[in-house]
Backbone bond lengths (Angstrom), bond angles and torsions (degrees), N, CA, C in turn:
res aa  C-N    CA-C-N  psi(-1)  N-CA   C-N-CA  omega(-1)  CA-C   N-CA-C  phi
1 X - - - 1.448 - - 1.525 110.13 -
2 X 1.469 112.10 -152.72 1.728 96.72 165.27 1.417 123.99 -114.52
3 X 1.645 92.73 178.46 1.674 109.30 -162.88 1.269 122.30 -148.67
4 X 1.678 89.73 159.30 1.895 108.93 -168.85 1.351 104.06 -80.28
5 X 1.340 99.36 -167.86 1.732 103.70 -172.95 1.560 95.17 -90.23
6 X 1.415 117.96 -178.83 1.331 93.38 -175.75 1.546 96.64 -118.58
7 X 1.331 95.40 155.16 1.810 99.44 -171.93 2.035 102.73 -95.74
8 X 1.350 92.32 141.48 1.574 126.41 157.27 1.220 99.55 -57.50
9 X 1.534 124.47 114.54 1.789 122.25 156.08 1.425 90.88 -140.15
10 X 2.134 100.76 146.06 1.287 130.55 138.11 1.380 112.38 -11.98
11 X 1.256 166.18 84.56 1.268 134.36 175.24 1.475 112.32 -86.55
12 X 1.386 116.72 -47.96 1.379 124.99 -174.39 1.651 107.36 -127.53
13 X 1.515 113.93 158.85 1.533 116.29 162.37 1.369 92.08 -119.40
14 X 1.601 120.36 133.51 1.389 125.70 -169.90 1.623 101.55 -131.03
15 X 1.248 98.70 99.93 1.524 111.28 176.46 1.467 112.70 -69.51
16 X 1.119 116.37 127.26 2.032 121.56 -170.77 1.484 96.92 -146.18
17 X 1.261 105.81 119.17 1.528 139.38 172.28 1.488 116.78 -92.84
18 X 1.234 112.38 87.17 2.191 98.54 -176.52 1.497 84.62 -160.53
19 X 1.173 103.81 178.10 1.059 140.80 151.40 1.512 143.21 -44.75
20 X 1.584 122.14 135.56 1.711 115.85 -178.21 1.956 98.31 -46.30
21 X 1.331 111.86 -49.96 1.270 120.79 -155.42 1.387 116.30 -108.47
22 X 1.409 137.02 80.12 1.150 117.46 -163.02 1.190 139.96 -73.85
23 X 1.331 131.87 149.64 1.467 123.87 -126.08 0.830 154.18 79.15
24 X 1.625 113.04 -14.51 1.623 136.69 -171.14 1.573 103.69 -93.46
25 X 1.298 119.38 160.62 1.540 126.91 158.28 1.132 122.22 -126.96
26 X 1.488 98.04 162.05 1.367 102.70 -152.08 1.408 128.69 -77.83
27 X 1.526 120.75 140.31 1.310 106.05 -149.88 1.887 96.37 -75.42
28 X 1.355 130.35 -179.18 1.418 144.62 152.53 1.261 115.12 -9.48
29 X 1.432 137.53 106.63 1.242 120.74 176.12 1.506 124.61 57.43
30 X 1.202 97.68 23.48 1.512 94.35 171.19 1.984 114.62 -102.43
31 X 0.912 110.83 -179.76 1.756 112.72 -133.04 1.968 87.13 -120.10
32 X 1.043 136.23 92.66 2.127 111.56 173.26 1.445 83.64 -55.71
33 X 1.383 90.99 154.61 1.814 127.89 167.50 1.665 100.23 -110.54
34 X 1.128 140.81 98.73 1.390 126.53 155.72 1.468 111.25 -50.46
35 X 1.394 103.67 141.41 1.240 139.34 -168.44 1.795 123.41 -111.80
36 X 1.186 100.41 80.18 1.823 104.85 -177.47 1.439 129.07 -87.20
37 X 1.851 105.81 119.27 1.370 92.27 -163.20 1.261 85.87 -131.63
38 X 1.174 102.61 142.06 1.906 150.49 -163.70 1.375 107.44 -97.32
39 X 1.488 128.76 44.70 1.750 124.71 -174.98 1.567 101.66 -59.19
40 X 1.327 101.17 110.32 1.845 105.54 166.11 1.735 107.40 -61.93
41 X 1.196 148.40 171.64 1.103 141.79 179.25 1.489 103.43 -170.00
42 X 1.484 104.68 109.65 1.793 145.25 179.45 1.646 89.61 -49.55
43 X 1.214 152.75 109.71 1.349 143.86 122.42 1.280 144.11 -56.65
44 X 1.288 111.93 105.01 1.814 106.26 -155.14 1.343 122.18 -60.27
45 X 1.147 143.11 162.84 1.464 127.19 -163.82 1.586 83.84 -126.45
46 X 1.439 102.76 133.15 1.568 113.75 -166.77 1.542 102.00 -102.66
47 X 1.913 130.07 -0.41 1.316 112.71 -170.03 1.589 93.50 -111.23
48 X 1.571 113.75 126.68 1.751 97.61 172.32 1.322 102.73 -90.08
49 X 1.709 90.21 175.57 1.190 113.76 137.08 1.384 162.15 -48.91
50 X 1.309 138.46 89.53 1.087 140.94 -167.25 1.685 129.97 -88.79
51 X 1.099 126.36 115.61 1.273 119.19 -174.92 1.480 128.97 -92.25
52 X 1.107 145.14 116.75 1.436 128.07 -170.31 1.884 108.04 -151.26
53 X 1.256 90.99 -119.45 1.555 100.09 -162.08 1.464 106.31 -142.37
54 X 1.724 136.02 143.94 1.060 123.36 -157.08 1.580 111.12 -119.90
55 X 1.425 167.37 136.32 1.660 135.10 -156.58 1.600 77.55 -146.87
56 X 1.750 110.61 179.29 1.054 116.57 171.75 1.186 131.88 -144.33
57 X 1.633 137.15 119.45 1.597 117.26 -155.69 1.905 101.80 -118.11
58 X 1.014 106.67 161.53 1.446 104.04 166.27 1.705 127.67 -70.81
59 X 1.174 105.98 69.84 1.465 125.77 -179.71 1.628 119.11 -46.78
60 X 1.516 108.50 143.70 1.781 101.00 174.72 1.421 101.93 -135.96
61 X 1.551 109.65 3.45 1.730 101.82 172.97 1.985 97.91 113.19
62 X 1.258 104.82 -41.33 1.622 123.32 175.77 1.436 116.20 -64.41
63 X 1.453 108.71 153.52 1.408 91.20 176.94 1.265 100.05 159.20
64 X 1.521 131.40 -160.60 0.925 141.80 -151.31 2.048 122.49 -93.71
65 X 1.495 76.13 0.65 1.355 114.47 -173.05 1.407 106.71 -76.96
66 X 1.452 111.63 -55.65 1.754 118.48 -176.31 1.328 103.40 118.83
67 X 1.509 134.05 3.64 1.483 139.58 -137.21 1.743 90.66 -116.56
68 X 1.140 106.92 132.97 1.708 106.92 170.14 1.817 101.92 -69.27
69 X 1.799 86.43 170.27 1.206 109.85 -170.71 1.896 101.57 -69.98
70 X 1.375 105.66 127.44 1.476 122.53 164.54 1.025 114.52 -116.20
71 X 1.980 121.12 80.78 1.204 139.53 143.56 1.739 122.20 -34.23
72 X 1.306 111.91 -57.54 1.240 113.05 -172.66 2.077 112.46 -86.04
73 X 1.723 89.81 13.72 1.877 91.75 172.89 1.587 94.54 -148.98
74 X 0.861 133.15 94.78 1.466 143.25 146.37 1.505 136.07 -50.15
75 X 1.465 104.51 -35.80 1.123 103.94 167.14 1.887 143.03 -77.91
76 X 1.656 85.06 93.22 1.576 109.15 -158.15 1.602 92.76 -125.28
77 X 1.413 90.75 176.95 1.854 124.54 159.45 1.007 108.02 163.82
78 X 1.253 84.57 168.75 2.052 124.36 -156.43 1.922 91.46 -98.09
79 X 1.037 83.40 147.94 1.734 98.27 -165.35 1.596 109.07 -112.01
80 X 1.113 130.70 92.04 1.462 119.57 -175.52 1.505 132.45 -14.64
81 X 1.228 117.62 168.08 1.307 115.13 -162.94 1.622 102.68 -86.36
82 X 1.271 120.14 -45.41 1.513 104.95 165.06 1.532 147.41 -59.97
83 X 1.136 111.47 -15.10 2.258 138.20 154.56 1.041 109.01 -106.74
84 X 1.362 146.33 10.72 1.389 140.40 100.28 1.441 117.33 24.91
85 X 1.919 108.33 -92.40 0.945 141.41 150.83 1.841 93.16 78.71
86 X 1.277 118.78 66.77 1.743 129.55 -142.31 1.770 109.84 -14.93
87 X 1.018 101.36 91.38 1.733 131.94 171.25 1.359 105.92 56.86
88 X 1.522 130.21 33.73 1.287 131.26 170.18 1.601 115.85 -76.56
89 X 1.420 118.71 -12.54 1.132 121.19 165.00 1.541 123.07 -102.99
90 X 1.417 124.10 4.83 1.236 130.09 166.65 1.691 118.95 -55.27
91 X 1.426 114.07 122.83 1.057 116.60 177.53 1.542 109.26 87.73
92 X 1.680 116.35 0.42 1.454 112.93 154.47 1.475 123.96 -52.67
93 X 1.011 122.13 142.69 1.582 124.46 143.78 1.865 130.47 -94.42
94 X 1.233 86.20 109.67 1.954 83.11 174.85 1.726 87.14 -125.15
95 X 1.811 74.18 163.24 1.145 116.86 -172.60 1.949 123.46 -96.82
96 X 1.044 124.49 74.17 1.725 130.09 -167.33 1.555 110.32 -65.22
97 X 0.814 97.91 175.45 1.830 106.00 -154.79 1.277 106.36 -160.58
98 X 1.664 137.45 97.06 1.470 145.94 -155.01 1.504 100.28 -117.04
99 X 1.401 96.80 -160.60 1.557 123.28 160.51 1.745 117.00 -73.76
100 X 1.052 97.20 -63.98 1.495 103.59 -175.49 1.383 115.57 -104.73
101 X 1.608 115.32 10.85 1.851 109.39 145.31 1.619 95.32 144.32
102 X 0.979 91.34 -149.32 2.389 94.18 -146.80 1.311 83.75 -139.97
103 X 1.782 100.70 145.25 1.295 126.98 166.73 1.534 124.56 -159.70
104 X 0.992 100.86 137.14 1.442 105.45 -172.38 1.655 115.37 -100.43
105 X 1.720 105.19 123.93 1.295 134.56 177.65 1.413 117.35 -86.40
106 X 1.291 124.17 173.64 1.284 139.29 -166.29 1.666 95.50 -127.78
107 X 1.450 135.14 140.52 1.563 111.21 -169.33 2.133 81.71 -117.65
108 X 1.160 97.46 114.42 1.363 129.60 171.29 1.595 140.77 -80.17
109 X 1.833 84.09 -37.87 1.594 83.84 -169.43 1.724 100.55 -159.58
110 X 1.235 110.22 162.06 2.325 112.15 -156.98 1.634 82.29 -100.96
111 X 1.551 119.10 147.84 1.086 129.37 169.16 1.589 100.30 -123.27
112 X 1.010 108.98 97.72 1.432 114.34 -160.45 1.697 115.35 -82.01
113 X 1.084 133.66 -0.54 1.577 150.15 175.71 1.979 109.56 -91.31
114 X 2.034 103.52 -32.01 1.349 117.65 -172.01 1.828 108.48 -59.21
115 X 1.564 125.25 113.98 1.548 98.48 166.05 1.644 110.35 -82.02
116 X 1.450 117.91 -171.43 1.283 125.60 171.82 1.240 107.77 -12.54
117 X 1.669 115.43 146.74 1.514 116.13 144.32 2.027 96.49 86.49
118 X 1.309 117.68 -4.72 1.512 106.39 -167.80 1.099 99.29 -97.98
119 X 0.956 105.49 158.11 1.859 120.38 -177.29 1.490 101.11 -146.82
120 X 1.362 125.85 119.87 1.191 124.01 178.09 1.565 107.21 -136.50
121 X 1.628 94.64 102.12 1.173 129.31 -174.17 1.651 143.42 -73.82
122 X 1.646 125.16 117.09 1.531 106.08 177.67 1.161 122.45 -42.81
123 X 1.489 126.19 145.92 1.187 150.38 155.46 1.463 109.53 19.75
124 X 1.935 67.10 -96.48 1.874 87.24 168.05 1.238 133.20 -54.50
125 X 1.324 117.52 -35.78 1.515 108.05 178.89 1.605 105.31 -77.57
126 X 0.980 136.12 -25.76 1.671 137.41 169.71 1.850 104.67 -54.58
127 X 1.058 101.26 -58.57 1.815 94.42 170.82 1.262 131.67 -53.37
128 X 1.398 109.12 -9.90 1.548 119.96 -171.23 1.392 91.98 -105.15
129 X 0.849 136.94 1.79 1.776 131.46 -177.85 1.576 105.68 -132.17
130 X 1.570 123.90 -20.32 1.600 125.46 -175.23 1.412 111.82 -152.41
131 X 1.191 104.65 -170.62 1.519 109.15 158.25 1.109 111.71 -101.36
132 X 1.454 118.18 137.87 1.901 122.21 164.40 1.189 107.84 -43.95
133 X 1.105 117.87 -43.21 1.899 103.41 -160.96 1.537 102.12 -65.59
134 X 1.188 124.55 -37.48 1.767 105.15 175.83 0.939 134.41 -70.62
135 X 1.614 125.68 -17.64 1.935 118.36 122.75 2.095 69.09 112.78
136 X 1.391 142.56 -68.46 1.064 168.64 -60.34 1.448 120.56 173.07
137 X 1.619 140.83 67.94 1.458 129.57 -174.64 1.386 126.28 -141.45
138 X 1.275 116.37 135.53 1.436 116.61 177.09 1.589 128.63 -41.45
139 X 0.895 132.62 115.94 1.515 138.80 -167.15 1.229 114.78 -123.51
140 X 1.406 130.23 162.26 1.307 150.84 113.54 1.277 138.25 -90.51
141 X 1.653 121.23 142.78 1.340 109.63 174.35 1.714 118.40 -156.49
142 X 0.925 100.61 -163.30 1.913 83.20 -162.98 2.225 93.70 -179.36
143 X 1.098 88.87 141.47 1.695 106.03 172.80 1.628 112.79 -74.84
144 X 1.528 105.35 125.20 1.687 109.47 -174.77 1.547 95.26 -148.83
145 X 1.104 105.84 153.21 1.688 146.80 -169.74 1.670 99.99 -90.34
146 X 1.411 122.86 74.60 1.636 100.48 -173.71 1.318 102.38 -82.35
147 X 1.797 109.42 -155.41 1.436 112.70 -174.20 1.608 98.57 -84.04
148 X 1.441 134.31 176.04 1.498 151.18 -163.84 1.490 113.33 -152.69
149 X 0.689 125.75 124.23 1.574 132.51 142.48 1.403 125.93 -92.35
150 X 1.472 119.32 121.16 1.511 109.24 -156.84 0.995 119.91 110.41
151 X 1.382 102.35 152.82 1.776 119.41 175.11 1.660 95.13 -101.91
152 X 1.222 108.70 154.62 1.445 118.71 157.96 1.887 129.68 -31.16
153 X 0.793 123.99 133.41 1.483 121.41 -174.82 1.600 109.90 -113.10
154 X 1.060 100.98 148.25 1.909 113.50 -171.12 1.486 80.20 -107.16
155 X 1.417 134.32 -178.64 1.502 129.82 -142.28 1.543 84.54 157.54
156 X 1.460 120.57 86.22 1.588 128.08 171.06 1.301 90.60 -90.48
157 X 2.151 101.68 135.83 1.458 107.94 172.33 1.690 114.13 -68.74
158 X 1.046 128.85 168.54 1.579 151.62 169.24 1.938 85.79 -65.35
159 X 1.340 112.04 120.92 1.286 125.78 175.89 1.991 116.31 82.40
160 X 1.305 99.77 7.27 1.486 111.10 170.31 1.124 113.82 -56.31
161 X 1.829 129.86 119.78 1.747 119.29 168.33 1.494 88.46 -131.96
162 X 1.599 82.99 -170.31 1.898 98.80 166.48 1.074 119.28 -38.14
163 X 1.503 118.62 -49.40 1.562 114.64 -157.17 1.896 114.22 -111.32
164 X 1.478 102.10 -2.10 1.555 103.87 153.66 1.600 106.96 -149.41
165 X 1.393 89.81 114.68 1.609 106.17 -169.23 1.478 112.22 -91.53
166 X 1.374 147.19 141.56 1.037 126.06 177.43 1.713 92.52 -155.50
167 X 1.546 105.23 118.28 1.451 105.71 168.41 1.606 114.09 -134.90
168 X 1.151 114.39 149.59 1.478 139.64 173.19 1.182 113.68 -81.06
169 X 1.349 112.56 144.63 1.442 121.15 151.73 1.772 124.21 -99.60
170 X 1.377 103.38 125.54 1.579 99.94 178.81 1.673 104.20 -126.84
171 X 1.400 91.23 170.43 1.420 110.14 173.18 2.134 116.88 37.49
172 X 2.088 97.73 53.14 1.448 92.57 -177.30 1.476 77.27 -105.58
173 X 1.760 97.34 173.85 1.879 101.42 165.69 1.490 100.96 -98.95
174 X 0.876 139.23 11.71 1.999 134.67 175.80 1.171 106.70 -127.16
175 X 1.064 113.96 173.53 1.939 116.35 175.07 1.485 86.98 -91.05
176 X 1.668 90.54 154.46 1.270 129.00 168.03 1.944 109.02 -82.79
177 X 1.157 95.95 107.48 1.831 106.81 164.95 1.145 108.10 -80.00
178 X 1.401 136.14 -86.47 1.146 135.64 -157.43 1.804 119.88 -138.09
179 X 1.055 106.97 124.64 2.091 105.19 -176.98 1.696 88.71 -125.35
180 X 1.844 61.94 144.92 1.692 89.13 -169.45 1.949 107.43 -128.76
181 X 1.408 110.98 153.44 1.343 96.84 158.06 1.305 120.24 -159.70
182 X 1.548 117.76 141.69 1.761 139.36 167.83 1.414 98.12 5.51
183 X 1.151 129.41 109.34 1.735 102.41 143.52 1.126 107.92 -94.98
184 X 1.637 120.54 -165.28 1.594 139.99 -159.72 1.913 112.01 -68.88
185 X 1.779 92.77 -34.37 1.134 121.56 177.25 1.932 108.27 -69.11
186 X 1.477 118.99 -30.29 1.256 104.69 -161.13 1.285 124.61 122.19
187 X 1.565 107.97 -34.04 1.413 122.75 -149.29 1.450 94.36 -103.17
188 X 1.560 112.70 142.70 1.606 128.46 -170.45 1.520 93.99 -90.05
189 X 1.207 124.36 120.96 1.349 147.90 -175.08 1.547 102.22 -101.53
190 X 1.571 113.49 132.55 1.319 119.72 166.81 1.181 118.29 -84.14
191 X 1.346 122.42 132.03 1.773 116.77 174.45 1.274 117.74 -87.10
192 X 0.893 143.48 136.20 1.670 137.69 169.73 1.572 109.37 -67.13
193 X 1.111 116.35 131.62 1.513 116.75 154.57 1.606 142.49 -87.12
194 X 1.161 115.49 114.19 1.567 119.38 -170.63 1.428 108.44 -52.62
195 X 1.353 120.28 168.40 1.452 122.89 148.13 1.465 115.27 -53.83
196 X 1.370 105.03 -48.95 1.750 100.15 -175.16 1.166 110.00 -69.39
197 X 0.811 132.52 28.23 1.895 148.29 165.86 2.100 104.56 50.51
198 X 1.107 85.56 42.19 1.926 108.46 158.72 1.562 128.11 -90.69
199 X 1.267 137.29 71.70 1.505 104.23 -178.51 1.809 121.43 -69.75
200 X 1.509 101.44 141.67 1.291 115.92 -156.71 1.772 111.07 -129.23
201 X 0.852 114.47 130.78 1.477 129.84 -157.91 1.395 102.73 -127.06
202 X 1.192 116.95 101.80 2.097 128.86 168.93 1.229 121.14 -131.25
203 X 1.425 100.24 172.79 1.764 101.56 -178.73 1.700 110.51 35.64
204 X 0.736 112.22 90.59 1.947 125.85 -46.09 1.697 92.44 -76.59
205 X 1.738 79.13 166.87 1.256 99.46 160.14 1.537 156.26 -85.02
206 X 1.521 137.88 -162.53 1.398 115.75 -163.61 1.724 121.83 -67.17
207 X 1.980 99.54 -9.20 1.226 126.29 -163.89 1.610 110.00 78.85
208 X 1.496 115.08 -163.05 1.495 114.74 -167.72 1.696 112.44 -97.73
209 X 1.193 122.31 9.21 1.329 136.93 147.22 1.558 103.87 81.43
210 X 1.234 131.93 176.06 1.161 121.60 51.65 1.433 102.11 -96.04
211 X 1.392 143.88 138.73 1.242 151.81 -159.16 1.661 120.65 -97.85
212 X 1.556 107.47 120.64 2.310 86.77 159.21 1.443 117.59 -104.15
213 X 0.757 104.31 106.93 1.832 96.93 172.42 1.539 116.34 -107.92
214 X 1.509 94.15 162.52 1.492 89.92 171.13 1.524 105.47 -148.77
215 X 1.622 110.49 165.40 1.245 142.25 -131.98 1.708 85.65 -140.81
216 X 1.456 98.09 142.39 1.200 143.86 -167.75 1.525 128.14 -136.73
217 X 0.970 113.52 95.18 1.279 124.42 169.71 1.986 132.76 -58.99
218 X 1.688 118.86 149.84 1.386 104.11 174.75 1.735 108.68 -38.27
219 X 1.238 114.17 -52.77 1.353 146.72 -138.34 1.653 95.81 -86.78
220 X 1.211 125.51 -30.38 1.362 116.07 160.96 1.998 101.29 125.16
221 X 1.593 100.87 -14.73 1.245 119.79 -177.66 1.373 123.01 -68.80
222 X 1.620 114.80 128.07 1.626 106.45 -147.89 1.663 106.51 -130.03
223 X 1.189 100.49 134.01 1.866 105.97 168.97 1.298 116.22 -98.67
224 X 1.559 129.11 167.46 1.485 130.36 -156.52 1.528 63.28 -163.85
225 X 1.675 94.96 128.96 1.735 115.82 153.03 1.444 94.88 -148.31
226 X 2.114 101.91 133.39 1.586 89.39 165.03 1.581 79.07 -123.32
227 X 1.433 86.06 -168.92 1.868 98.56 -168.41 1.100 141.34 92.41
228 X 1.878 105.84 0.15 1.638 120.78 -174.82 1.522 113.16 -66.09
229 X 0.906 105.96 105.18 1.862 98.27 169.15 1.782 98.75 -78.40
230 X 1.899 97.64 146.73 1.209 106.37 176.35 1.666 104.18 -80.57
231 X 1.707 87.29 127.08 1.518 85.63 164.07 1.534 120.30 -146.06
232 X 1.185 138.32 173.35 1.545 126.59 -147.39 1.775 92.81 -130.47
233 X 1.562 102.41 131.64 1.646 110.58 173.47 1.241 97.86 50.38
234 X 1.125 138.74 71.26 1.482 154.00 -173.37 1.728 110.60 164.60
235 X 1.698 90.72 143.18 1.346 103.78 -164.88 1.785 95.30 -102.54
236 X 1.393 113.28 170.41 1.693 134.09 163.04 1.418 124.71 -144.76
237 X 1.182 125.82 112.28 1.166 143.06 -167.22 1.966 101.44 -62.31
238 X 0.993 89.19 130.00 1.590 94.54 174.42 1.515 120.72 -90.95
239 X 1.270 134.04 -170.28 1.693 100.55 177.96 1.493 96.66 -134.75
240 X 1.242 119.56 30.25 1.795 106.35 150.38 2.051 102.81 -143.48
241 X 1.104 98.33 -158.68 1.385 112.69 -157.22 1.700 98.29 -158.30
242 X 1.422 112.87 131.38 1.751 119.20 174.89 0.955 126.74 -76.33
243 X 1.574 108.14 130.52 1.649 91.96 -171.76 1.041 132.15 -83.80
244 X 1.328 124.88 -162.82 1.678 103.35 -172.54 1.203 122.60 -103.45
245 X 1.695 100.68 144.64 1.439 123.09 -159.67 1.757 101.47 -62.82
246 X 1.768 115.90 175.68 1.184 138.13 173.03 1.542 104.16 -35.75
């Protein structure tokens, strides 16, 4: 998907005891000096860059995503129909890259006509990277970890029970790979994910809960919540948040 620059970290301090000459011994009264070496270590950044084309629709936060309307946050877009990838990128954040400067979206909703590389963008966030009047603009963009407020949110669909369970993920900073949850037995159960970016659990279902599941990140980074009571068209705050990706 896409990516940051990659960061310079400390990884290790590697204490090494030897000699100017290795192999040699030490002459008469001579003294070892420990020797501390500081290997900086390059970390590769695993999300690229993508180059394409930028469009713009009248956005409300809604969409193809499953996500209510975010009036008071606009800055979204609809993700072409081929990185799509059926709603595995819902609720990403990337980062776009224009003429007249970069902004980072929330991906909300499928523009299903867009090939590769399209980004078809709110309003507002299109003005912050171009001018409206060219309707049409060369871009870049790439997957990033912004800042968060909040823990993760569970997001029970409208008609959710025991025996067809269907919950959302809201408000993570990484994509969601894979959610799982406890059954009666113990055993971590995989949920399937819909297109409408719901995971949904039947025949049978999660039962009448109170539920632990856990959450999975691109990045491999994982949450544990127990204590979910099932509840329908109603959200539950989880009690951590992922950290940030590459």
């Amino acid at each position: 998907m896409r990516f940051q620059p990659a960061r310079i970290t400390l990884a290790a301090v590697l204490l090494v005891v030897g000699l100017a000459l290795a192999g040699s011994s030490p002459a008469v009264g001579q003294t070892l000096t420990p020797v501390a070496y500081l290997p900086i270590i390059s970390r590769a950044n695993t999300n690229p860059i993508h180059t394409g084309i930028a469009t713009y629709y009248y956005a409300t936060g809604a969409g193809a995503c499953g996500f209510a309307a975010t009036p008071g946050d606009l800055m979204v877009a609809a993700m072409n129909a081929e990185e799509f990838n059926g709603s595995a990128v819902c609720g990403s954040y990337i980062r776009v890259n224009g003429a007249k400067g970069e902004v980072t979206v929330r991906i909300v909703d499928l523009c299903p006509e867009c090939k590769a590389g399209h980004l078809d963008l709110s309003q507002q966030a299109f003005a912050a990277i171009d001018d409206l009047y060219k309707g049409r603009v060369d871009i870049t963009w790439q997957l990033v970890s912004p800042e968060m407020s909040g823990p993760v949110v569970y997001h029970f669909k409208d008609g959710a029970n025991q025996w067809w369970t269907a919950v959302q993920m809201r408000n993570h900073r990484n994509p969601i790979a894979k959610f799982e949850f406890r059954n009666a037995s113990g055993v971590w159960v995989n949920v399937p994910r819909t297109t409408y970016n719901y995971f949904v659990q039947t025949n049978p279902g999660m039962g009448e809960g109170p539920f632990t599941f856990r959450v999975t990140d691109l990045y491999g980074n994982v949450l544990i919540d127990s204590g979910v009571p099932l509840l329908e068209d109603a959200d539950y705050a989880g009690a951590g948040q992922f950290p940030y990706g590459p």
